[in-house]
C-alpha positions in Angstrom: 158.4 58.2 102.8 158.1 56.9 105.9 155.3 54.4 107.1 155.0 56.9 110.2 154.4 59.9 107.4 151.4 57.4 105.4 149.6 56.4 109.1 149.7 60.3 109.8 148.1 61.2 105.9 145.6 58.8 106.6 144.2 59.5 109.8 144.3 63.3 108.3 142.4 62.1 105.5 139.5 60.3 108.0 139.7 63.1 110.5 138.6 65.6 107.2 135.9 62.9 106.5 134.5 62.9 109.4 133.9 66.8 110.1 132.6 67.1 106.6 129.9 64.6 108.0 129.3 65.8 111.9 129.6 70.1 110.2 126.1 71.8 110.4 124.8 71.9 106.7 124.4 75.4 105.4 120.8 76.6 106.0 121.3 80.1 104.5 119.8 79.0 100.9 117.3 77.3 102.1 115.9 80.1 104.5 116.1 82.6 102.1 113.9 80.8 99.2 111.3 79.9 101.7 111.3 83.6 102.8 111.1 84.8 99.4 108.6 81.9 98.4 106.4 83.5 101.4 107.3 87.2 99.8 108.7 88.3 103.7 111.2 91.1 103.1 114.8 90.0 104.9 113.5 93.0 107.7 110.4 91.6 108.1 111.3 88.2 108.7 113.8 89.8 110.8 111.3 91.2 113.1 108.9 88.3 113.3 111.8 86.1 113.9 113.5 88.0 116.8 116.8 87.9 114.9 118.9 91.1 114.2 119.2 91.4 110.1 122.8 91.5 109.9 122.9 88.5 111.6 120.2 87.1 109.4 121.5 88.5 106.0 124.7 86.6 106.8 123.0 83.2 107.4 121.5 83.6 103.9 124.6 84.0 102.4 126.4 81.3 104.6 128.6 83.5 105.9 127.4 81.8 109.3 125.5 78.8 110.5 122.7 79.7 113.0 122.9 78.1 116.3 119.8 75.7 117.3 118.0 78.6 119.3 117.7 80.7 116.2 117.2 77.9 113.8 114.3 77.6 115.4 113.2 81.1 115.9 113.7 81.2 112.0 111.6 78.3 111.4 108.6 79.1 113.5 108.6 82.7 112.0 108.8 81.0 108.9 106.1 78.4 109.8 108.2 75.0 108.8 109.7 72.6 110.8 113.6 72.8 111.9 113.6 69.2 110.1 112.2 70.5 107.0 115.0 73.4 106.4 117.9 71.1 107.1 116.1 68.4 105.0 115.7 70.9 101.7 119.0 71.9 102.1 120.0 68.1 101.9 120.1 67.6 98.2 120.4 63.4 98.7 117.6 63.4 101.1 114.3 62.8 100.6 111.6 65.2 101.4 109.5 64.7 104.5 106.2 63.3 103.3 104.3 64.5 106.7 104.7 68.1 107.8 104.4 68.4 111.3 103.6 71.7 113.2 103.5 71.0 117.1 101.1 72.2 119.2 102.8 74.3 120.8 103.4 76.3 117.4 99.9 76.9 116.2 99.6 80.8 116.6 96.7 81.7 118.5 94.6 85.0 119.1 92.1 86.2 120.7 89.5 89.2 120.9 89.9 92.4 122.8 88.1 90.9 126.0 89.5 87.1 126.0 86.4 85.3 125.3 87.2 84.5 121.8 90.1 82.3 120.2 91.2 81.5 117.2 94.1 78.8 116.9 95.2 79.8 113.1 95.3 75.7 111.5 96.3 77.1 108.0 99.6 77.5 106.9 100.8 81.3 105.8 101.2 80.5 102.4 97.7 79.9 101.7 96.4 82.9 103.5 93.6 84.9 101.7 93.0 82.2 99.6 91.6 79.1 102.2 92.2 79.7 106.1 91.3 77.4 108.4 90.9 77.9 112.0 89.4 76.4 115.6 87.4 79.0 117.4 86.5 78.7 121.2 84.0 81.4 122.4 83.3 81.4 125.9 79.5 82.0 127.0 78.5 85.1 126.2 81.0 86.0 123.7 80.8 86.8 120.2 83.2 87.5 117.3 82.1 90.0 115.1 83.7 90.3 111.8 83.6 93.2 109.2 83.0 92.0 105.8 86.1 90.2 103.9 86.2 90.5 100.4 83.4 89.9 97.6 82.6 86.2 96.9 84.4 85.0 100.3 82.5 81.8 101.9 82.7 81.1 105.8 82.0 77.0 106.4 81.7 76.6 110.3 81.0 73.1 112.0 80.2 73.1 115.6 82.6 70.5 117.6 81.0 71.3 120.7 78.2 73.4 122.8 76.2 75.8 120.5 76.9 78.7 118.4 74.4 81.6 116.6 75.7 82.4 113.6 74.6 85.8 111.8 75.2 86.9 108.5 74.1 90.5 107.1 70.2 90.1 108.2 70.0 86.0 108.5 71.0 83.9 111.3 71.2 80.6 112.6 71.4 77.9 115.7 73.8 75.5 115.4 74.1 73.0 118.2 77.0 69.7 118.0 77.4 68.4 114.5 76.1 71.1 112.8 77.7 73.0 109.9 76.5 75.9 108.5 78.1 78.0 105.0 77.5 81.2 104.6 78.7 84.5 102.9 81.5 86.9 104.9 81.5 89.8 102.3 79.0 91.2 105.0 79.1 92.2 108.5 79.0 88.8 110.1 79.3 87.5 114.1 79.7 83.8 115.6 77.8 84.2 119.3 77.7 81.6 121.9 74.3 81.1 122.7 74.8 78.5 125.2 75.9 77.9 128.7 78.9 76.1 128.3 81.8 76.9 126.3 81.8 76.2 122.5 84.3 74.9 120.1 84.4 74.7 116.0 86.3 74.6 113.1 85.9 77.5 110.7 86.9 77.4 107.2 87.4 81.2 105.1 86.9 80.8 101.4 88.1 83.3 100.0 86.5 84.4 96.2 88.7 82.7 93.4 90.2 80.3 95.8 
């Protein structure tokens, strides 16, 4: 053998190295246990996701790697971080100990006439059992609720301006600081009573949470 033929083996050798290291790790596994950990159907997470199925169904079976755009479609329908799928697909590394969801990521909606919003804080997997949420109600408005299941607990603390909470045929002013608990397995409404707009945090607990 020449020493030409053993220079060429080796840098064949590195070059193989090396796109084994820079090659996209495949996500498919990983996206398709945190689907099915979050019981989404493959055409439901298809539709929340804005990605066709086939193209999804073959990521899950790493048929394909997703480019960057829909990795992060995925992950945002999915509610986890791009860093946290490639990480759990990473068997050597280490699991993020901070989850991170960016502002820009926190769903938000609002009532029929725009005076209410809720910016959903919880993560999907613990809805119906403890939702957390920040609530803006502009003056005037009021978000009326119908009455969640028996045994459910709403805990509200004002962060800023002043809120009227009712609750079947109780109520109550809250101004800054205040927090008030209350049952939601009747008709219940959050009103601003003020002249400026109000902010709080509102925790749903739901019955055997």
């Amino acid at each position: 053998m020449k020493d030409d033929d053993v220079t060429l083996g080796k840098d064949m050798a590195l070059n193989l190295r090396l796109e084994e290291a820079t090659a996209p790790p495949p996500v498919g596994a990983t996206i398709q246990a945190i689907r099915t950990a979050q019981k989404l159907s493959l055409d439901a997470l298809s539709k929340r996701a804005g990605v066709s199925k086939s193209m999804l169904s073959q990521i899950e079976r790493n048929l394909t790697n997703p480019t960057v755009a829909i990795l992060w479609k995925l992950a945002n329908a999915l509610n986890v971080s791009v860093a946290e799928i490639l990480a759990l697909d990473d068997k050597e590394a280490a699991p993020p100990s901070i989850g991170l969801t960016p502002a820009h990521s926190i769903p938000v909606i609002k009532n029929v006439d725009g005076t209410c919003e809720l910016r959903i804080l919880g993560p999907a997997e613990l809805a119906g059992t403890i939702e957390w949420y920040e609530l803006t109600i502009q003056p005037g408005g009021i978000l009326a609720s119908d009455p969640h299941e028996k045994g459910s607990k709403e805990h509200l603390t004002v962060l800023s301006g002043q809120l009227l909470v009712k609750a079947g045929a109780a109520e109550q002013k809250l101004k800054l600081g205040d927090t008030a608990r209350y049952a939601v397995d009747i008709p219940h409404s959050i009103a601003n009573s003020g002249k400026t707009t109000a902010t709080a945090l509102m925790v749903i607990e739901y019955a055997g949470s």
